[in-house]
Structure formats: C-alpha cells, structure tokens
C-alpha positions in Angstrom: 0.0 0.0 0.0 1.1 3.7 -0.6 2.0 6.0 1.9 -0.1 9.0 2.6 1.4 12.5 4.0 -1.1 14.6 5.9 -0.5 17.5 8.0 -2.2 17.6 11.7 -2.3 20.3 14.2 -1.9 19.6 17.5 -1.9 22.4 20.2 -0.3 25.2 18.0 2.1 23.6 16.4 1.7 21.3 12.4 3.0 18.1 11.9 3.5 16.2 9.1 2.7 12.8 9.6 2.2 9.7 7.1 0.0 6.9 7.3 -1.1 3.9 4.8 -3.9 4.5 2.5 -7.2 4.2 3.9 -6.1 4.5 7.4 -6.4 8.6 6.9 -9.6 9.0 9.0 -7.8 6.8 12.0 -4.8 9.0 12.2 -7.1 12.2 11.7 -9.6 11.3 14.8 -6.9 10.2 16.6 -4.8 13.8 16.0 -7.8 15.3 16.6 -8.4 13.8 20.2 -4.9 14.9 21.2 -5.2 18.2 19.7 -8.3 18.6 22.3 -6.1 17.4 25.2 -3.3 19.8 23.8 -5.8 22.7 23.2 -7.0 22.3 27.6 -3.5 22.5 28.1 -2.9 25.7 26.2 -6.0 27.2 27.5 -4.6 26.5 31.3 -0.7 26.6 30.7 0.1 29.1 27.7 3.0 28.3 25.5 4.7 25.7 26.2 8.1 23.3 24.9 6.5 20.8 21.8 7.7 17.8 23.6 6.1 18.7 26.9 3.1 19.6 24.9 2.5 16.4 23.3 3.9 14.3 26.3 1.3 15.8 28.6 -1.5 15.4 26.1 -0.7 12.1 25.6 -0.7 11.4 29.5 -3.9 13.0 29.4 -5.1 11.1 27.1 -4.4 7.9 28.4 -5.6 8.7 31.9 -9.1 8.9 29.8 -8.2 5.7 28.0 -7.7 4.3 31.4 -10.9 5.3 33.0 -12.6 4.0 30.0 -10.9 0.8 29.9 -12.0 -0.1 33.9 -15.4 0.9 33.1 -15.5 -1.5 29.8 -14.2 -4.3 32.5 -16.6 -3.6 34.7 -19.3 -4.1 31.9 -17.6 -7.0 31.0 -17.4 -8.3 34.4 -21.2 -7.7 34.7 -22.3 -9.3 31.4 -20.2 -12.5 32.3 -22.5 -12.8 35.5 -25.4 -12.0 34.1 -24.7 -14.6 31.3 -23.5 -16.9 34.2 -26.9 -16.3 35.8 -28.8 -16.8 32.4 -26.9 -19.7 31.8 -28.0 -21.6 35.3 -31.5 -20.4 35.0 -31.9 -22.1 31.4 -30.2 -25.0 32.6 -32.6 -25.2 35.9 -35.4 -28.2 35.2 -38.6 -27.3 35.2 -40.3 -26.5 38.7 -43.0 -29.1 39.6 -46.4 -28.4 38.4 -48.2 -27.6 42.1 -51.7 -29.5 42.7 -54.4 -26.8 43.1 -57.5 -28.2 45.2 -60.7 -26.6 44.4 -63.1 -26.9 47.5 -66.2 -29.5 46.5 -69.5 -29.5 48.5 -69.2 -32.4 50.0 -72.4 -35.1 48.9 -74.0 -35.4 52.3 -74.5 -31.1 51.9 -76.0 -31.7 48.7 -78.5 -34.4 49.4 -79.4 -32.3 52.5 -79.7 -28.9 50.3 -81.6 -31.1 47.9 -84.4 -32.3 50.6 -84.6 -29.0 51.8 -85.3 -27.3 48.8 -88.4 -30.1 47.9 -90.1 -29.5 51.6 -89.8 -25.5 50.4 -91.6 -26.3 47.2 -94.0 -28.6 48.6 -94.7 -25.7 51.5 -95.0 -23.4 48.9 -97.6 -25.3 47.4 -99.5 -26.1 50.7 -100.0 -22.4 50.7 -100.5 -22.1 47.3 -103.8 -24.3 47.3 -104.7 -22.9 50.6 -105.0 -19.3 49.0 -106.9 -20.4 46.1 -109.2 -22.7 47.6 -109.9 -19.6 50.8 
C-alpha cells in the first residue's frame, strides 16, 4: 500500500505525519483527540516546549483511555455474571407443576340442600292451594 502524508495540528504547532492509504480517518480522529487534550493545556498553561506539549496530552489522554478501559471491565465483568446467571437459570429443570385443590361440596351437603329445597316447594304449594281454595 502507498504511503499518505497529511499534515495535523496539535496544540499550536503542524506536523506532518504519514500513514497507509485508507487509514487517513484513523490518524485524523486520533490527531484530533490529542489536539483537544493539547488545546486544555494551552487554555490552562500558555505556551509551552512541543515535547512537553505532546507528552502531557498524551498522559492526558491515556488517563481517559484508562478510565474507560475499567469501566469496559466492569461491563464486562457484569455481562459475564449475568450470562452466568442466564446460563444456570436455562439449565434449571422445570419446577413441579403444584396440585391446586378446588373446594367441592361435599355429597351429604347436597342431598341435605336437595331435601330441603323439595319441603320448600311442597310448603309453597300447601299455601299455594290454601290461598286459592280460601
């Protein structure tokens, strides 16, 4: 692959810099992270020597990268135990169907229900003929 020359400002200060074809927008994102870390330090220091510059950017930089990096372990760490978890819950058989017991009238409460509601009817009759017939 050719080699591609690009110029990249970091801080105050242009760089000429060369990279592989196709790898343009890498080296340009990545200038362009350290120019931000350079441009907090120009805000906060002033001028400053190029080498202390880039070295303090760079420290900057990977402090961030460093931060990020625990954080992206921590996910990690997370997703493995929750995958764990997954994992053991699939694996789990299934728990027993439970036995539900629905409350019957027992037979003798029937039959007795049963009579009761004739000698109502045949009352209700009694009465019935007694009203018609007085």
């Amino acid at each position: 692959m050719a080699q591609i020359e690009l110029e990249i400002k970091i801080g105050t200060r242009s760089f000429e810099v060369a990279c592989q074809e196709g790898e343009e927008q890498y080296l340009l994102s990545a200038a362009k992270l350290l120019d931000a870390e350079a441009q907090v330090l120009v805000e906060q220091i002033g001028r400053m020597p190029e080498a202390r510059m880039l070295l303090m950017s760079g420290l900057m930089l990977a402090d961030k990268t460093a931060g990020l990096e625990d954080r992206v372990r921590e996910a990690e760490d997370k997703i493995a135990a929750l995958q764990a978890e997954l994992t053991e819950l699939q694996e789990r058989p299934a728990p027993e169907p439970e036995q539900v017991e629905v409350p019957r009238i027992p037979a003798d409460v029937t039959d007795a229900l049963a009579e009761l509601a004739a000698r109502a009817e045949t009352i209700a009759e009694t009465v019935d003929e007694k009203l018609r017939a007085g």
